[in-house]
matplotlib code that plots the C-alpha trace (Angstrom):
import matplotlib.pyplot as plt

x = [-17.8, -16.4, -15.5, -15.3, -12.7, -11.5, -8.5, -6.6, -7.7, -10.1, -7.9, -8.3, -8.3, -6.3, -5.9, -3.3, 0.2, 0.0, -2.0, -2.8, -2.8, -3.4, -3.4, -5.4, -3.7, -4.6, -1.9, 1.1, 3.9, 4.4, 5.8, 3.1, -0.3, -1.6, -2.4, -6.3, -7.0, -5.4, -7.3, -6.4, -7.7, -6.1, -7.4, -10.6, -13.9, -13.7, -11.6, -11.1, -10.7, -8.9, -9.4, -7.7, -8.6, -5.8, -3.2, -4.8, -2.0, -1.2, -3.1, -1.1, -3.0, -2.3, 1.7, 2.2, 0.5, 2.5, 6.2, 4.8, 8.2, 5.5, 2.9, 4.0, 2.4, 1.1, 1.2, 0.9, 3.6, 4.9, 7.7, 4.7, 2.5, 5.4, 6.8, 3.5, 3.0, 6.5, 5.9, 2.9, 2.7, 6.0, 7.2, 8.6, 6.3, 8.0, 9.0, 7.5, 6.0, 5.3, 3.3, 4.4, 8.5, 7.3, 5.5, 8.5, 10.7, 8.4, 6.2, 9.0, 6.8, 4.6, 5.5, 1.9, 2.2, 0.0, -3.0, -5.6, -3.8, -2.8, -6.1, -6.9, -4.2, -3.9, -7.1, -10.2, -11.3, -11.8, -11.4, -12.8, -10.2, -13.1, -12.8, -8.9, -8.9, -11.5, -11.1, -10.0, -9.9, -13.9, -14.9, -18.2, -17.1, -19.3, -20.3, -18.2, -15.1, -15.2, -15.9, -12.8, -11.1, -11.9, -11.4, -7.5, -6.6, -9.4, -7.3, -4.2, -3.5, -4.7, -2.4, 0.5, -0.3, -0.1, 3.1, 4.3, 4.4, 6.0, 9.0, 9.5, 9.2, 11.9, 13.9, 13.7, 12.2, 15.4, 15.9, 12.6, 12.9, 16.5, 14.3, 11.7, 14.0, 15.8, 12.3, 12.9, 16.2, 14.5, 11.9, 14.4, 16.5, 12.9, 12.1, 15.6, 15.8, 16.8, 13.2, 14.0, 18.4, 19.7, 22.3, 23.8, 24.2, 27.9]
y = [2.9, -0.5, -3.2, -6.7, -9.1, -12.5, -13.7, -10.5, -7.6, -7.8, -7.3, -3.8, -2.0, 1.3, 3.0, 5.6, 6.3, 6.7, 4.2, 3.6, 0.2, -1.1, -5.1, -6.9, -10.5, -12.6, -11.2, -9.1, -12.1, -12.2, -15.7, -17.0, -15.2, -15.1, -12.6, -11.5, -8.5, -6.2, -2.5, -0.4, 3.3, 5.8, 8.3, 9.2, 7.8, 4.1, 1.4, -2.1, -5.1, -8.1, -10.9, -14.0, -17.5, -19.4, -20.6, -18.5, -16.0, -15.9, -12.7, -11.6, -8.9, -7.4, -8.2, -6.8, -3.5, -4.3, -4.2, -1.4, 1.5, 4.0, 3.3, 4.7, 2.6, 4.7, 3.1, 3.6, 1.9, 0.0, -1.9, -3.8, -4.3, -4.6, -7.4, -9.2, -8.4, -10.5, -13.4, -14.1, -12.7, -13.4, -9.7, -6.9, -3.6, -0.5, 2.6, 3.1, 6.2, 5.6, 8.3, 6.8, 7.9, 11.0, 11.9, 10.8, 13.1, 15.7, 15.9, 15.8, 17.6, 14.3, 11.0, 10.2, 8.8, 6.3, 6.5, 7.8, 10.7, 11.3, 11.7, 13.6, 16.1, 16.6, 16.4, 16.7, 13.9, 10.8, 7.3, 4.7, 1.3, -0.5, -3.3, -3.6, -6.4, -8.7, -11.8, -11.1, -14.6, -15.0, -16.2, -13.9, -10.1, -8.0, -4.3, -2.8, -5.1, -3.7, 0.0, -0.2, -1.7, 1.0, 3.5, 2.8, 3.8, 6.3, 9.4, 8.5, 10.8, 13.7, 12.6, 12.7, 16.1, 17.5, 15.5, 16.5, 20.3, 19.5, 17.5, 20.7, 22.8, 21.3, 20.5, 16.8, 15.3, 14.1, 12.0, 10.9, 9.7, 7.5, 6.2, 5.2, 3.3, 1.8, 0.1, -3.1, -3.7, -3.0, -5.7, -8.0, -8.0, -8.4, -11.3, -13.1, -12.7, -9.4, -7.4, -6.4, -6.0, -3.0, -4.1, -0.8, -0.2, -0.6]
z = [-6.3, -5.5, -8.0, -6.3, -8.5, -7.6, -8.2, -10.8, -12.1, -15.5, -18.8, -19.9, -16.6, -16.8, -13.5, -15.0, -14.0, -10.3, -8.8, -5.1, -3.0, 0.4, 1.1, 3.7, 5.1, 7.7, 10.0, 9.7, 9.3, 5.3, 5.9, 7.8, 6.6, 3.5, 1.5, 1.0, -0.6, -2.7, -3.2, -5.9, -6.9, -9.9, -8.1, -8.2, -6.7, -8.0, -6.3, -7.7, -5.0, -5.8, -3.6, -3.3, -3.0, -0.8, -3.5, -6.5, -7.1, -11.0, -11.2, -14.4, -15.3, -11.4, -11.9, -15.2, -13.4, -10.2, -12.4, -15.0, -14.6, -15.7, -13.2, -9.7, -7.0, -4.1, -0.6, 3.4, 5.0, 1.7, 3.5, 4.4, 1.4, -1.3, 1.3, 1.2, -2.5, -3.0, -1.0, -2.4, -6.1, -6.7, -7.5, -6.7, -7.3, -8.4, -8.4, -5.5, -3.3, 0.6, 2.7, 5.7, 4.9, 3.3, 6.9, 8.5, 6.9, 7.0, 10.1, 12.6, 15.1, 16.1, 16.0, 14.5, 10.8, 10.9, 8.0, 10.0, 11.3, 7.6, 6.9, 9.8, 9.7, 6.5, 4.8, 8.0, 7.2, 9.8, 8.6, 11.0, 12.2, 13.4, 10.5, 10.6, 12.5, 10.5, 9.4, 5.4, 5.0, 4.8, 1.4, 1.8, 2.7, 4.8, 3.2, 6.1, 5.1, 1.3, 2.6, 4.7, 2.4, 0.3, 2.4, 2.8, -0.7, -1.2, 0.2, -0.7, -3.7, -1.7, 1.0, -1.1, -2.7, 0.8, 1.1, -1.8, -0.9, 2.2, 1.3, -1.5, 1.5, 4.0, 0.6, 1.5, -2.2, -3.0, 0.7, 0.1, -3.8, -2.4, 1.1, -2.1, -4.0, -1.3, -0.2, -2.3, -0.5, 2.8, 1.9, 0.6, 3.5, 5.4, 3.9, 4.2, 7.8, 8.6, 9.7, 12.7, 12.6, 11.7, 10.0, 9.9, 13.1, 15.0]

ax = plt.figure().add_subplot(projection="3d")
ax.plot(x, y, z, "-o")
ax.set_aspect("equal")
plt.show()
C-alpha cells in the first residue's frame, strides 16, 4: 500500500528502528536539481511518499526521523540520497546502512551493485527502470511513477538480510559499519567541492 503526503510525513508515523528510503530529484546534481520525492518503508508492505513542492522543505516531522540515533536509515547508494537529503532538508541523516557498500565489499565476483541486480541476485525478484527517468517534478504523479517509487525501497530490508549474512561471512561487518559512518564525511566533502577528487590519492 502507498501513502501519498505532501510536503512531511503526518505526526504520529512510526516506521520502527530501521527504516528504508530512496529519493527522486530532477537530476542527479544536488546543487542544481531539486529534490522531489522522498519514499520511506519500515519494512513491511506499506510505503509512505513524501513529495515536495519547490521551496517547501520544513518537513519537521521527516527531519526529526531523518536525525533519530535509534532509527537506522536504510538506503541504495546513500552517498547520493543523504547528499540530496542535506542540500535540501538541511540535515544530515544517520547512522546510516548503504547496500550499495555492503555489495561492494561483498560481491567481489561482479562488478554489478546497482539496485536491480540486488534484487535480482539476491532475492528473484525483477524490478522494472522503466520510470527512472520521469519527470518527478510533475505536480500530478502517474500510478506508474508512485509504484516505482515504491518499488525502490520495497526490497530493501530483504536485501540487507542477505547482505547481512554475507559481510558475517567474509568477516567484513566491521569494514562495512566504518565505510557507514564515514558516509557523512564523504557527502560533506561532496557537497563542498570535492565529488569527484580523491583526495587521498598521491
Amino acid at each position: 500500500m502507498i501513502h501519498l503526503h505532501k510536503n512531511d510525513l503526518p505526526s504520529g508515523v512510526s516506521l520502527g528502528n530501521l527504516v528504508a528510503i530512496d529519493t527522486e530529484t530532477m537530476g542527479l546534481n544536488p546543487a542544481r536539481d531539486r529534490l522531489c520525492l522522498a519514499q520511506l518503508c519500515g519494512g513491511g508492505g506499506e510505503v509512505h511518499i513524501v513529495q515536495f513542492e519547490p521551496g517547501a522543505y520544513a518537513a519537521p516531522n521527516l527531519k526529526a526521523m531523518l536525525v533519530n540515533p535509534n532509527v537506522t536509515k536504510l538506503f541504495h547508494f546513500a552517498r547520493f540520497d543523504i547528499a540530496v537529503m542535506m542540500a535540501y532538508l538541511g540535515v544530515m541523516a544517520g547512522p546510516l546502512y548503504c547496500t550499495k557498500i555492503a555489495s561492494r565489499l561483498t560481491r567481489t565476483f561482479t562488478d554489478r551493485h546497482g539496485l536491480k541486480d540486488l534484487a535480482r541476485d539476491l532475492l528473484g525478484i525483477e524490478l522494472s527502470k522503466q520510470q527512472q527517468t520521469s519527470d518527478w517534478g510533475s505536480s500530478q504523479l502517474t500510478p506508474e511513477q508512485l509504484d516505482y517509487a515504491a518499488a525502490d525501497v520495497l526490497h530493501l530490508h530483504a536485501i540487507k538480510a542477505k547482505l547481512d549474512e554475507l559481510l558475517r561471512r567474509e568477516k567484513r561487518v566491521e569494514l562495512a559499519e566504518a565505510c557507514f559512518s564515514f558516509l557523512p564525511v564523504r557527502v560533506a566533502l561532496d557537497l563542498a567541492g570535492w565529488a569527484d577528487i580523491d583526495i587521498f590519492a598521491h
